[in-house]
C-alpha positions as CSV (number, residue, x, y, z in Angstrom):
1,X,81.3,109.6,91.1
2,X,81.8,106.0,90.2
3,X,85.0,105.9,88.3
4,X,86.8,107.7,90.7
5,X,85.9,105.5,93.4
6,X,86.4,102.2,91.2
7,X,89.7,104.1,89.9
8,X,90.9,104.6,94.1
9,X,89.8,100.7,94.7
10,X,91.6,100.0,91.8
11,X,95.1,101.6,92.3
12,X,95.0,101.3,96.1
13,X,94.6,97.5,96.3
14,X,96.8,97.2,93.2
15,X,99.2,99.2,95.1
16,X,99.0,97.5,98.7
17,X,99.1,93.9,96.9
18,X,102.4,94.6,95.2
19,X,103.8,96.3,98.6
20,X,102.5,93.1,99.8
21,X,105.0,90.9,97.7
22,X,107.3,93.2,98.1
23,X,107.2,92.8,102.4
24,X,106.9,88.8,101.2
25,X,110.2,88.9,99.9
26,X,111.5,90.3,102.7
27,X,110.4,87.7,105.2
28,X,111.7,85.0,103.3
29,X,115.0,86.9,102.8
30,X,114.8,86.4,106.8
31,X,113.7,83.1,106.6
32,X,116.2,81.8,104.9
33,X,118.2,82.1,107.8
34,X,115.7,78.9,109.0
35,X,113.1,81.1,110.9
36,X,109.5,79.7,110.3
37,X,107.8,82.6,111.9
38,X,109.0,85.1,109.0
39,X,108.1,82.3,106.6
40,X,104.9,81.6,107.6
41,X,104.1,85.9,107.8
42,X,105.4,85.3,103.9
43,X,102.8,83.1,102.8
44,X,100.1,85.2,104.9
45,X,101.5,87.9,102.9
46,X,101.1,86.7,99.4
47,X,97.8,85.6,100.2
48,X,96.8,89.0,101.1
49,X,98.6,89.9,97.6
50,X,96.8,87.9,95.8
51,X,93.2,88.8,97.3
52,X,94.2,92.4,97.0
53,X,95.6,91.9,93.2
54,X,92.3,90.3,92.7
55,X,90.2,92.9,94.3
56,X,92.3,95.3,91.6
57,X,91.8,93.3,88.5
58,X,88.2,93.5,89.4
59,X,88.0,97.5,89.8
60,X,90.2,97.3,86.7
61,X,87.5,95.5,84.8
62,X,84.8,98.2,86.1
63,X,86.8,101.0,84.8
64,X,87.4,99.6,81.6
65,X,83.3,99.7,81.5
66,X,82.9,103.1,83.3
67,X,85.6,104.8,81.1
68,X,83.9,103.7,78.0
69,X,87.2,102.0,76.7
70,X,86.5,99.6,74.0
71,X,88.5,96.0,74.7
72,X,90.6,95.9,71.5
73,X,92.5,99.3,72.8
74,X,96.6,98.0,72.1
75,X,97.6,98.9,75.5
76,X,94.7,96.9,77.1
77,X,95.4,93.5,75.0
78,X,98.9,94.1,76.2
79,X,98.3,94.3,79.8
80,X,95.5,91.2,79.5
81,X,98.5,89.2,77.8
82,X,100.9,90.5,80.5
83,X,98.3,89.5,83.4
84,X,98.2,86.3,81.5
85,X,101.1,85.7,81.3
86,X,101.4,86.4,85.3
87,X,99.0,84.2,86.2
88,X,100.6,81.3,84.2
89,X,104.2,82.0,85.9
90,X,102.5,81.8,89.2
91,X,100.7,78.8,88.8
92,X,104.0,76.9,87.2
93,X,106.1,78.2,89.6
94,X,104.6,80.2,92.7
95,X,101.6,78.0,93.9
96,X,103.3,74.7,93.7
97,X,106.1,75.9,96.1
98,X,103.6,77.9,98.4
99,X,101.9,74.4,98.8
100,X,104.9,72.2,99.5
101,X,105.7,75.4,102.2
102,X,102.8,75.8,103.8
103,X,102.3,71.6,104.2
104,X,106.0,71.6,105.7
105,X,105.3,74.4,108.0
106,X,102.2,72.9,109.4
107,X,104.0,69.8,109.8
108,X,107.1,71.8,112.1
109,X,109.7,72.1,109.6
110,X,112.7,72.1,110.7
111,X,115.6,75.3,110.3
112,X,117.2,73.2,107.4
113,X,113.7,72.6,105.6
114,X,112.4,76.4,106.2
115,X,115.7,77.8,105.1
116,X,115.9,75.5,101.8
117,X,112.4,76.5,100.4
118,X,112.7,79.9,101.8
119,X,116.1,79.6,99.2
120,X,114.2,77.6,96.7
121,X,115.6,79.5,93.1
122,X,112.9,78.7,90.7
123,X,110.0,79.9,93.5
124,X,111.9,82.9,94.2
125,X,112.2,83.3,89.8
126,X,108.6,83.1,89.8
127,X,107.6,85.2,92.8
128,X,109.9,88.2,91.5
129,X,108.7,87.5,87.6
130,X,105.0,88.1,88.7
131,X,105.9,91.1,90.9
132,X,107.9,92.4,87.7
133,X,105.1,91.4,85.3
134,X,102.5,93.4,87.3
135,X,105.2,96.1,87.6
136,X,104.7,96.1,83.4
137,X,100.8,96.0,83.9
138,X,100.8,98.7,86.2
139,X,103.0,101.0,83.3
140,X,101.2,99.8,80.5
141,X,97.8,100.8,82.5
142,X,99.4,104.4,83.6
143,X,100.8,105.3,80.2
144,X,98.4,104.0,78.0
145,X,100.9,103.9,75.0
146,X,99.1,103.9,71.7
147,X,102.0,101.1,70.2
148,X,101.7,103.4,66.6
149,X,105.5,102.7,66.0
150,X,104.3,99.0,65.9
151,X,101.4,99.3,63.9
152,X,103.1,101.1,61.1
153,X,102.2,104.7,62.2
């Protein structure tokens, strides 16, 4: 009765956190047009990601337990190296930018300003890397490929 209910927390807020980026992107593809109101749903959006991304990693964790799979499995080491790999692109390139956003927006930006960091190419890089990275996690977690070609079998 537990897995299944840490396997629907799991997929569901994994699920609803990268729908969340996803509507992200689409704000700021309207805020670029110098609307702060789109912008500032944006950032409220990729919070919510995040928290829900969080909420999925931890479910993940507790069905890794529940489901008795030991931690050197190849396609788990590849998804922890993926999620690494995630979390470094977002601190480089996501968080620094969401920062600088959120202290102009709170400081009335003007159309010019909102437009230019809803435009900003390396945030925008970043923010579609982790959505694609997770995009990766969530394969490597539904396939579970055993990666024999690469071990020589």
């Amino acid at each position: 009765m537990l897995y299944p209910t840490a396997l629907m927390i799991h997929a569901g807020a994994t699920l609803a956190a990268l729908l969340s980026f996803v509507a992200g992107e689409l704000l700021l593809a309207i805020a670029r047009k110098g609307r702060s109101r789109p912008a500032r749903m944006a950032l409220r959006a990729g919070r919510l990601a995040h928290l829900l991304l969080n909420l999925g990693v931890l479910a993940g964790i507790a069905l890794v337990f529940l489901g008795g799979w030991p931690l050197w499995t190849p396609w788990l080491l590849a998804a922890f190296a993926v999620i690494a790999a995630a979390m470094v692109v977002r601190s480089e390139f996501v968080a620094p930018w969401e920062s600088r956003v959120e202290s102009a927006l709170g400081g009335k930006a003007s159309d010019e300003q909102v437009g230019a960091f809803a435009s900003e190419g390396s945030a925008f890089v970043g923010r579609v890397s982790v959505i694609a990275l997770f995009g990766v996690v969530a394969a490597l977690m539904t396939m579970k490929p055993s990666f024999a070609l690469l071990a020589g079998g």
